[in-house]
BAGU-65781 format. One record per residue (C-alpha): z, x, y. Coordinates in pm, whole numbers, plus 50000, padded with zeros to 5 digits. Each point is the difference from the previous one (the first is absolute). Example, Ala and Ser with C-alpha at 12.3 -4.5 7.8 and 13.67 -1.06 7.14 Angstrom:
# residues 2
507805123049550/499345013750344/
This chain:
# residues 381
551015691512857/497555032450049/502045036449944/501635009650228/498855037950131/501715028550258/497035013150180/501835027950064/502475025749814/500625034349898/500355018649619/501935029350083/497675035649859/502865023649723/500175033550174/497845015749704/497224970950036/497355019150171/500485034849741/499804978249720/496984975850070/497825026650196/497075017349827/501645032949877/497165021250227/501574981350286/503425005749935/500625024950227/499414975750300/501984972549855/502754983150186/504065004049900/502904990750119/502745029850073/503624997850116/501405021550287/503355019050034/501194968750134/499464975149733/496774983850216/496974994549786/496565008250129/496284989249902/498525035449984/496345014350000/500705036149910/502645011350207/499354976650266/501764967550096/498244967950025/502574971049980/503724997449972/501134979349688/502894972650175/502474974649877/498004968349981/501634968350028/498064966150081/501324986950323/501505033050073/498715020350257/502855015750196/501085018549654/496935017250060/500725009350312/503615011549917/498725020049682/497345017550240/502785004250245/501825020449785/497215021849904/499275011450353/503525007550047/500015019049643/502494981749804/499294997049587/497944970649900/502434973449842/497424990449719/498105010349754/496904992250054/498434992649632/503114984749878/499814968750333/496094998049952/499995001249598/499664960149990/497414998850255/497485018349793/500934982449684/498064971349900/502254981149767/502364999450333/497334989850215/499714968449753/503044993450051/500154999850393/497034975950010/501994977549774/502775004350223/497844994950323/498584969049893/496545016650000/497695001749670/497845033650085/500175026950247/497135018350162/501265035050021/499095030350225/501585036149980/502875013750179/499535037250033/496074992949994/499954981950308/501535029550181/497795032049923/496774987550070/499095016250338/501825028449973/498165014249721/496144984050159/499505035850047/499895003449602/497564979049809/500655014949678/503634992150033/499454968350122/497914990049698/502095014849744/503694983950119/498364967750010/498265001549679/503305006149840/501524967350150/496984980849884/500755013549669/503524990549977/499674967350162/497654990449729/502705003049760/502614981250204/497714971450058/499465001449603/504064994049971/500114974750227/498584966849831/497544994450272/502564994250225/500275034350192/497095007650173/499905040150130/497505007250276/497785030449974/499775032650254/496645004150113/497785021650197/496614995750061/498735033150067/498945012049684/497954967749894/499335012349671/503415005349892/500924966850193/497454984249763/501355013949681/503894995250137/498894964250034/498184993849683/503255014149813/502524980850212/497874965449919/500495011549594/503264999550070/500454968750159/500745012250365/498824978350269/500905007350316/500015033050191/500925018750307/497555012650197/500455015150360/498724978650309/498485036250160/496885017350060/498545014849666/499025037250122/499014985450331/498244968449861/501124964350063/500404979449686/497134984150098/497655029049954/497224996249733/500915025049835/503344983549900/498384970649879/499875010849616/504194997250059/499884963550083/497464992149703/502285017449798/502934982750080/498374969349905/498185007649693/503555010949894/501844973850092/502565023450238/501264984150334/500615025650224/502764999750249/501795013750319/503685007449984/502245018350255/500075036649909/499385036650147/496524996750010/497275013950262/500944984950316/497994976750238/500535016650326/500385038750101/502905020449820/501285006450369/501314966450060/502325001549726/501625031350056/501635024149720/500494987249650/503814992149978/501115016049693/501154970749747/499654974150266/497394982050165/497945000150363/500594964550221/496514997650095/499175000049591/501944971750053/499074979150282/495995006949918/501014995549594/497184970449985/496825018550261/498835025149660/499254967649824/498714981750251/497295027650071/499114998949651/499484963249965/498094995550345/497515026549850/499284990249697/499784959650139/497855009750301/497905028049837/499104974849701/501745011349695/502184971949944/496194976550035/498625025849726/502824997449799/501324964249993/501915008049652/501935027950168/503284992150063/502955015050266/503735001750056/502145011850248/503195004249912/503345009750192/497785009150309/501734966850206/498224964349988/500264986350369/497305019050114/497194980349784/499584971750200/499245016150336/497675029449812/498284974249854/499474981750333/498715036650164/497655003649705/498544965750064/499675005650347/498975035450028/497424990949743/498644977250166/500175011750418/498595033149897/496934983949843/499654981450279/500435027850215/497715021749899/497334974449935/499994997849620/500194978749776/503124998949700/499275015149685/502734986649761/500004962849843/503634995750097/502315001350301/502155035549901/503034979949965/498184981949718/499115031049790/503985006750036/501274969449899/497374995249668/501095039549903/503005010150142/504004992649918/502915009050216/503555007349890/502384986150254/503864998750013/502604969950078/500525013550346/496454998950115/500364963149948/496534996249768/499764959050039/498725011450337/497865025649920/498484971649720/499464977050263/498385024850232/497925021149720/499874976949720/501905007449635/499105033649918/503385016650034/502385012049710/503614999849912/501585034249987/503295017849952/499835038950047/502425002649742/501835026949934/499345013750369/502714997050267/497394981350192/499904974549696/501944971849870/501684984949711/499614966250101/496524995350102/499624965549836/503244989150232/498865016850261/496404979950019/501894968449918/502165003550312/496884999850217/498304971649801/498025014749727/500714986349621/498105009849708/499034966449941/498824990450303/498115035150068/498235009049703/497465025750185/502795019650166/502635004849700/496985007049767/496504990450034/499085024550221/501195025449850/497894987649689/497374997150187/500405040550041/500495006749648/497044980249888/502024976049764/500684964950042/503184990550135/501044985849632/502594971349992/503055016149874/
């Protein structure tokens, strides 16, 4: 049977991560965690707040709601903070959950990096410093992990130069797979010429790069979204969670870049998975009324939907029932757990069994795929 592989979890960053790995010269910019009069823990950039550090328990989101309740009516945090995360950042315990779970490797994302990302856009130097420290650190969790945990890189893309050199180190160290934010790149589309050294990059390197939930530029104006909540998060994030993504992807399928670069490769997840079947339908048929239309003729080899199911994987969860979503798009989604986040679950290899899906019988879902992203081949295990 092929490995089995969790598209989707999350290594916990130590408070002192970002200190530690950052080029001294950029220390003075690097992220920390600091604890309040009240026992809450904060994700700080200087003495500003960026993200609230919670109790996360898979399957648990209401204790989220009751911790944050109780910091907006300014009662003492009833945790601390490093002591509840301490085995989600350690990778000898991560081994052990996916033994537990049932799973054989993890693909990991951050925690605290998927929340700072727009808030600091403003600061590029920042920006490029707090991620190069998680690249740095993740290459030395992936090197304690057998080959069976998998960290995901934070990238930006608007310093190609260091992007290029980030990428080259990250491939040394055996990364491959990494974040990258579904947004304009200082008002270019990812489409834009001049962005094409990052997708020949990514695949002379051997790096799949992905979209992930996170507090990244968003697609429509800051005014529909209203204030930042402190520690919590805006509805309409919610609701519109999979439209950043789906931008992306229509641009760089329509504009050509997934023709230029066959070998490139994309995933997507935690943005949702039911909307791929009717996007893919509005690609195909935008593509091809608007050629019509305006009297032209088509200028890629293959329908859009084709482009995205030869390049692009798709995490989806139990509940979004994904036999359907095979039948409609064809087997290009991905078993996933969130774990450790609230949002998550513990049983994701149940869960997929109540509605249908067995390891056996799904090979693509519970672990191709998600090879397919690394660039390894789904070994029998």
């Amino acid at each position: 049977m092929s490995l089995l592989i969790d598209s989707d979890t999350h290594l916990f960053e130590p408070s002192g991560m970002w200190r530690e790995y950052a080029d001294p010269a950029d220390r003075d910019v690097a992220l920390h965690m600091a604890t309040d009069d009240h026992g809450y823990t904060w994700l700080m950039s200087g003495d500003r707040r960026l993200s609230l550090g919670g109790p996360h328990r898979p399957g648990d989101v209401d204790g989220i709601g009751v911790f944050r309740r109780r910091l907006l009516d300014g009662l003492p945090a009833e945790f601390d903070l490093e002591d509840f995360t301490a085995s989600y950042s350690d990778p000898g315990a991560r081994l052990l959950e996916l033994d537990r779970a049932g799973f054989d490797a993890s693909i990991m994302f951050p925690n605290y990096g998927i929340g700072w990302e727009r808030p600091m856009q403003d600061d590029v130097r920042a920006t490029l410093a707090n991620m190069t420290a998680w690249n740095r650190w993740i290459v030395e969790i992936a090197g304690k992990g057998g080959g069976r945990l998998h960290p995901v890189a934070h990238l930006s893309l608007r310093d190609v130069t260091w992007f290029e050199n980030q990428l080259r180190q990250l491939a040394e160290g055996g990364i491959r797979i990494a974040l990258i934010s579904p947004s304009l790149v200082d008002g270019r589309p990812l489409s834009h010429p001049d962005l094409d050294r990052v997708w020949a990059a990514f695949v002379d390197h051997g790096i799949t790069p992905v979209f992930h939930v996170a507090n990244q530029p968003r697609p429509f104006d800051e005014a529909w979204y209203g204030e930042d909540l402190e520690g919590g998060i805006s509805p309409l994030s919610v609701v519109f969670i999979w439209t950043g993504a789906a931008l992306a992807l229509t641009d760089l399928i329509l504009n050509g870049v997934l023709e230029r670069y066959p070998e490139l490769r994309m995933g997507i997840m935690e943005l949702s998975a039911r909307w791929v079947p009717q996007h893919m339908q509005m690609m195909d048929g935008g593509y091809r009324h608007t050629a019509r239309f305006n009297g032209e003729s088509t200028q890629l080899s293959l329908m859009p939907s084709e482009y995205f199911q030869r390049q692009v994987r798709v995490a989806a969860f139990s509940y979004e029932r994904p036999l359907d979503l095979m039948a409609a798009s064809g087997d290009l989604f991905m078993a996933c757990s969130d774990y450790p986040h609230t949002e998550g679950t513990l049983t994701a290899i149940e869960d997929y069994a109540a509605v249908g899906l067995a390891p056996d019988a799904h090979p693509q879902f519970f672990g191709g795929n998600a090879s397919f992203l690394l660039r390894e081949p789904a070994p029998i295990a």
